[in-house]
N, CA, C and O atoms as a GROMACS GRO file, in nm:
protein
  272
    1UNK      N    1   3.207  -1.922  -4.368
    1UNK     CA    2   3.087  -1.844  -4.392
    1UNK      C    3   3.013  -1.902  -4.513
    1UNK      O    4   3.077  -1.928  -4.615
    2UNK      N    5   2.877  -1.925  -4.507
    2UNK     CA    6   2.781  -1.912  -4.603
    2UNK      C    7   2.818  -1.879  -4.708
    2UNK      O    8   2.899  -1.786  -4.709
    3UNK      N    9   2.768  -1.950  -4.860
    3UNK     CA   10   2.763  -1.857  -4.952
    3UNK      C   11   2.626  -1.771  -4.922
    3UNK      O   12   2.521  -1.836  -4.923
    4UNK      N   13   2.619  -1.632  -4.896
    4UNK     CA   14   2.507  -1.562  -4.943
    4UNK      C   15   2.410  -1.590  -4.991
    4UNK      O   16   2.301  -1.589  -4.933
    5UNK      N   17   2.430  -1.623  -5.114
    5UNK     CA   18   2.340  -1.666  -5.246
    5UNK      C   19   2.292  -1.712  -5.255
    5UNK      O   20   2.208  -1.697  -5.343
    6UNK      N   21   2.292  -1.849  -5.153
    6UNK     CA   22   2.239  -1.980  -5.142
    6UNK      C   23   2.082  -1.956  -5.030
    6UNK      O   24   2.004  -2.045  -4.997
    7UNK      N   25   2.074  -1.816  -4.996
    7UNK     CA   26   1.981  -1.790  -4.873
    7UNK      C   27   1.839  -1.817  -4.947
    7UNK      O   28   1.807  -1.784  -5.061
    8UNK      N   29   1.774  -1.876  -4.864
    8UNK     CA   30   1.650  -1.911  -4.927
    8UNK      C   31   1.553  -1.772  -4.899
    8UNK      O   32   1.534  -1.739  -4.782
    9UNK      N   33   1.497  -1.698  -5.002
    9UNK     CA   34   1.429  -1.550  -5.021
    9UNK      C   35   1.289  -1.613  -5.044
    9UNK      O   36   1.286  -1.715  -5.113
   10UNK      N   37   1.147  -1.553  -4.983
   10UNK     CA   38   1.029  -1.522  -5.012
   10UNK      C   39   0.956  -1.348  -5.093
   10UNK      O   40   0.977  -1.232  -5.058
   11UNK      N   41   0.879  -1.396  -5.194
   11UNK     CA   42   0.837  -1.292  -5.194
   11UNK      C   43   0.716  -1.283  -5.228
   11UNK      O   44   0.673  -1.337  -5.330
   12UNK      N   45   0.626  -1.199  -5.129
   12UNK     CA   46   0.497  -1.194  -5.120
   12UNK      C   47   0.417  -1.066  -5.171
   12UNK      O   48   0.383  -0.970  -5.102
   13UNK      N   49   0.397  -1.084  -5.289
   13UNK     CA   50   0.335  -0.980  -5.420
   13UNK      C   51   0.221  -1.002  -5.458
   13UNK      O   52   0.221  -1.106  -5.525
   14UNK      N   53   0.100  -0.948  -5.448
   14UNK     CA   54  -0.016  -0.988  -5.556
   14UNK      C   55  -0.012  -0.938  -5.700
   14UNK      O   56  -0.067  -0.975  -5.804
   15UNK      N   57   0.087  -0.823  -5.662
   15UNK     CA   58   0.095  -0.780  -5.862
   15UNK      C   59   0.195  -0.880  -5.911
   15UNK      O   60   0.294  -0.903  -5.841
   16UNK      N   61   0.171  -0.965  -6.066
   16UNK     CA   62   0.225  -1.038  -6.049
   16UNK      C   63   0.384  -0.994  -6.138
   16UNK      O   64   0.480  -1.072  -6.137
   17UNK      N   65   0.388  -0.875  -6.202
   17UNK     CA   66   0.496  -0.846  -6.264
   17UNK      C   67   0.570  -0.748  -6.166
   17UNK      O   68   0.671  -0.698  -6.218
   18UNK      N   69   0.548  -0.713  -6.056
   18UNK     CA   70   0.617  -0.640  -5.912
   18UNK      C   71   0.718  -0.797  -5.870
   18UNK      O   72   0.833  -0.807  -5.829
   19UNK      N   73   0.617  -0.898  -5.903
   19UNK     CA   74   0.670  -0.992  -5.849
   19UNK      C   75   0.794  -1.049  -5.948
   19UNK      O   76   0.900  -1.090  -5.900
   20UNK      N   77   0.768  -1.046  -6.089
   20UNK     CA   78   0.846  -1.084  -6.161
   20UNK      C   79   1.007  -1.010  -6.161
   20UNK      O   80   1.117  -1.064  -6.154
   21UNK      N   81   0.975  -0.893  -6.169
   21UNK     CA   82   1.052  -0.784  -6.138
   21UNK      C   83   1.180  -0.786  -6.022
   21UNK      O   84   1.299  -0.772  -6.052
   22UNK      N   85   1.135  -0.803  -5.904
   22UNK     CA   86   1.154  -0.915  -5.775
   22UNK      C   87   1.260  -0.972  -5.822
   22UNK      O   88   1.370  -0.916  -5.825
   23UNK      N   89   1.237  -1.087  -5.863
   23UNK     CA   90   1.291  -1.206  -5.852
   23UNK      C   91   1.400  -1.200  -5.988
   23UNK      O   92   1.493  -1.279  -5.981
   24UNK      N   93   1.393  -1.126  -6.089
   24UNK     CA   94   1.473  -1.083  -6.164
   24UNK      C   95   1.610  -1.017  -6.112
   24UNK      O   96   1.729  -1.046  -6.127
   25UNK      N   97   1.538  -0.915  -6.043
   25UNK     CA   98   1.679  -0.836  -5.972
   25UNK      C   99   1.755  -0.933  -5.908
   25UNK      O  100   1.876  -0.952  -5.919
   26UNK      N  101   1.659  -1.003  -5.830
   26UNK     CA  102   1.784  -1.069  -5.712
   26UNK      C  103   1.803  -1.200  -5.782
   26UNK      O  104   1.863  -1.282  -5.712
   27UNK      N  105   1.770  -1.243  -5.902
   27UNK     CA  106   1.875  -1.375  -5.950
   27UNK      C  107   1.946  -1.304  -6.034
   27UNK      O  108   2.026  -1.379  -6.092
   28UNK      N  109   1.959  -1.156  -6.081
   28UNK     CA  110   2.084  -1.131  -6.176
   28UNK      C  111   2.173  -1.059  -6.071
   28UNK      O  112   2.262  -0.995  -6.126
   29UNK      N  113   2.175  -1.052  -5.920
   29UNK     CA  114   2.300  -1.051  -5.865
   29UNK      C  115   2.307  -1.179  -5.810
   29UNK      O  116   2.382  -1.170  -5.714
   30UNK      N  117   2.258  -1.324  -5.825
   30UNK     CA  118   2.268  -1.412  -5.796
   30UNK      C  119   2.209  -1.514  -5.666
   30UNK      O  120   2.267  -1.601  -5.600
   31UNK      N  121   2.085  -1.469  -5.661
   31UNK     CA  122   2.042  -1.505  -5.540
   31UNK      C  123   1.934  -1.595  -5.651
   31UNK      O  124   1.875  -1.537  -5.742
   32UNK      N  125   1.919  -1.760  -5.626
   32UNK     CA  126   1.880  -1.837  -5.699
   32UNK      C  127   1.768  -1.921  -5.662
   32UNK      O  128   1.702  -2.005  -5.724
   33UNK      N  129   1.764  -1.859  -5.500
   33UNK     CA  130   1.632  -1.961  -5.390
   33UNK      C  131   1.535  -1.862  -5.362
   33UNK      O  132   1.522  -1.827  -5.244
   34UNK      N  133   1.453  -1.803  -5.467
   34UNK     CA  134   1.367  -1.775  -5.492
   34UNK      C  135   1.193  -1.789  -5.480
   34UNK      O  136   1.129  -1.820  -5.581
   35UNK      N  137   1.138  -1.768  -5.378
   35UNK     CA  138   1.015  -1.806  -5.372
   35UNK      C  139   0.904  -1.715  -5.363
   35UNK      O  140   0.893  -1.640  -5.266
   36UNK      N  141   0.795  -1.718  -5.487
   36UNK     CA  142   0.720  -1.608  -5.476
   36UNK      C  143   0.564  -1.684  -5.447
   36UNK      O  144   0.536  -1.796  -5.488
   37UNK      N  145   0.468  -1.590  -5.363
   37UNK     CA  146   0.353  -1.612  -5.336
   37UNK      C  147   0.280  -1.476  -5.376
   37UNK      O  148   0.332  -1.365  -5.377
   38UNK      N  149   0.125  -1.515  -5.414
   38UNK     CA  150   0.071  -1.383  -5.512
   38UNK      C  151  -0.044  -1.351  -5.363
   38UNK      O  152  -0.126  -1.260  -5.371
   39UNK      N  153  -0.038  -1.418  -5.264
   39UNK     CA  154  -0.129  -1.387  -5.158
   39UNK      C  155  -0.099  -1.435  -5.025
   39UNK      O  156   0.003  -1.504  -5.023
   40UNK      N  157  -0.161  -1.418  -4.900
   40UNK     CA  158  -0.130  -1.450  -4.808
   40UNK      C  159  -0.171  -1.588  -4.785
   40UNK      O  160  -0.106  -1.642  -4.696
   41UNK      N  161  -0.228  -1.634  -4.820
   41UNK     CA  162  -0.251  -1.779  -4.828
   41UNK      C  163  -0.169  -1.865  -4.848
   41UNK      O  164  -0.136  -1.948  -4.764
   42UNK      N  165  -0.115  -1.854  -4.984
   42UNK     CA  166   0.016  -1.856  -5.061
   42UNK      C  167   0.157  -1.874  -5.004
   42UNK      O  168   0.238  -1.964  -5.024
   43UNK      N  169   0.167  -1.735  -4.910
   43UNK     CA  170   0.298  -1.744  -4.821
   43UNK      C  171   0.284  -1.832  -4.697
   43UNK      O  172   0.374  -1.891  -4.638
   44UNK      N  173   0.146  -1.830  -4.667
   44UNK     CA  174   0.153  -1.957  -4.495
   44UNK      C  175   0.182  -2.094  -4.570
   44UNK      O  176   0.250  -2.174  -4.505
   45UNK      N  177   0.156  -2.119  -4.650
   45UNK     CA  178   0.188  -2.266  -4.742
   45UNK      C  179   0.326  -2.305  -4.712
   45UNK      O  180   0.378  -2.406  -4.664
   46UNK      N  181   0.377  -2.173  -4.763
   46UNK     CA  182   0.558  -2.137  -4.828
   46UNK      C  183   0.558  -2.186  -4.664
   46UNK      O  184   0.523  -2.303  -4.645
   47UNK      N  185   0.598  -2.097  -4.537
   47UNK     CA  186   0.638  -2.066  -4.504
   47UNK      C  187   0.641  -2.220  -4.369
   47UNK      O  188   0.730  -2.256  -4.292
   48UNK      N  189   0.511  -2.270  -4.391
   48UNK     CA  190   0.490  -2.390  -4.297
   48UNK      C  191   0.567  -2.546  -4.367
   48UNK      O  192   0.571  -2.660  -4.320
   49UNK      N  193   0.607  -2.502  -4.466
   49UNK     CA  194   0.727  -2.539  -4.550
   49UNK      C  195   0.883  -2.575  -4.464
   49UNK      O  196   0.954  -2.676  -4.459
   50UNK      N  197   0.888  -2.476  -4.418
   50UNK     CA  198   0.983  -2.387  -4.355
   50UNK      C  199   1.074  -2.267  -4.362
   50UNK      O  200   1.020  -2.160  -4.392
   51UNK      N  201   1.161  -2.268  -4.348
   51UNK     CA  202   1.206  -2.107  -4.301
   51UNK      C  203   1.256  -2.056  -4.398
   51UNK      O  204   1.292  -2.119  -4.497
   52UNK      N  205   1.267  -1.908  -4.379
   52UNK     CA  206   1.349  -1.789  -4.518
   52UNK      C  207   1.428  -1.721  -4.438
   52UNK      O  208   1.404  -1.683  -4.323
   53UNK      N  209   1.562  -1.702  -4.527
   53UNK     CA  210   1.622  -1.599  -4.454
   53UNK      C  211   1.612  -1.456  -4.481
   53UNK      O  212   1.696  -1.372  -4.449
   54UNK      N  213   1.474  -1.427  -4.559
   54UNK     CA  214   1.453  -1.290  -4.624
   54UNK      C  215   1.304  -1.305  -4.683
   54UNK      O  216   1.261  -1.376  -4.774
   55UNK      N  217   1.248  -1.223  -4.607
   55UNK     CA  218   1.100  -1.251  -4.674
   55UNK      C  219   1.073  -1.110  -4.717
   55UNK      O  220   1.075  -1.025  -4.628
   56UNK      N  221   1.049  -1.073  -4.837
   56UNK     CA  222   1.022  -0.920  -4.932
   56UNK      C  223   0.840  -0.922  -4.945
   56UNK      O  224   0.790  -0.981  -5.040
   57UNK      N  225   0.770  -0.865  -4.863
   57UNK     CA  226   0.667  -0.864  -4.852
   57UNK      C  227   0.564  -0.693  -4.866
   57UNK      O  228   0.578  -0.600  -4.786
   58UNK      N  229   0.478  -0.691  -4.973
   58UNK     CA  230   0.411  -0.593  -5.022
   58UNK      C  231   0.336  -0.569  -4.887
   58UNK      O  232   0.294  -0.674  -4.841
   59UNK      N  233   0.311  -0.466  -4.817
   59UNK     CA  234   0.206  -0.423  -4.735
   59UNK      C  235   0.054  -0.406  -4.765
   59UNK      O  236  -0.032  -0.367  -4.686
   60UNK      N  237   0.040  -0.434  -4.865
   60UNK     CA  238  -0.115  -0.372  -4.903
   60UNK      C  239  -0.159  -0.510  -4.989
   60UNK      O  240  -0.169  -0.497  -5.111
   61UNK      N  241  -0.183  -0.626  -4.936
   61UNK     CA  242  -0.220  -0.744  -4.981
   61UNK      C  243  -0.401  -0.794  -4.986
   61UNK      O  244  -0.465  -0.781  -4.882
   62UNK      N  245  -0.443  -0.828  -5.063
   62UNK     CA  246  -0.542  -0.832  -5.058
   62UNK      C  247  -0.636  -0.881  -4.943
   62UNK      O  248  -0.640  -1.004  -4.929
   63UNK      N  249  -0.694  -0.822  -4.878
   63UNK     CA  250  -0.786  -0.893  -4.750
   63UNK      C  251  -0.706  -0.864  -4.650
   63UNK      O  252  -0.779  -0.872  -4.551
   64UNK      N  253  -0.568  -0.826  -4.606
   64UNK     CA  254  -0.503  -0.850  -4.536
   64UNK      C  255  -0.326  -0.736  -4.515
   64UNK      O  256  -0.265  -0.720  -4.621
   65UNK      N  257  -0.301  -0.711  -4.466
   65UNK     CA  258  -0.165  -0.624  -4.425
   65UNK      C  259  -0.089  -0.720  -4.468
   65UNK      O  260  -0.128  -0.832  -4.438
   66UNK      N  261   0.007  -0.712  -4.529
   66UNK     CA  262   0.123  -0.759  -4.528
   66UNK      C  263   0.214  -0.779  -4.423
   66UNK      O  264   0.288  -0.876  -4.432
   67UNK      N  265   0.223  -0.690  -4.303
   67UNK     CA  266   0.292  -0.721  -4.216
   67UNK      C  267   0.224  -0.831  -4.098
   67UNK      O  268   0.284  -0.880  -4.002
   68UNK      N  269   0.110  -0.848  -4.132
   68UNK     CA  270   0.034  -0.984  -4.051
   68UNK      C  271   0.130  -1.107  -4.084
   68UNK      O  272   0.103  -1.219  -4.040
   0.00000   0.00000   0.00000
């Protein structure tokens, strides 16, 4: 099995200390593949990148739903 930890995480925040916040929690239980975007623009970049095994995404994004 996987280490866990090693899972590559997105997170798609326009506030940017929601976002800081984020990424705090989950590297002090150890999750270290961390990727934050402040817009939807931002995350199609990330994401055509390639894949996450966890994408933490705000619903109320500017111009746009979050769940788009």
């Amino acid at each position: 099995m996987a280490n866990e930890h090693l899972k590559k995480i997105l997170i798609i925040e326009d506030e940017a200390s929601s976002r800081t916040l984020l990424k705090a929690m989950l590297r002090s239980i150890g999750y270290t593949n961390v990727i934050e975007s402040e817009d939807a623009e931002s995350a199609r970049r990330h994401l055509s990148e390639g894949s996450f095994d966890l994408i933490l995404s705000d619903w109320m994004l500017p111009g746009i739903c979050g769940i788009e």
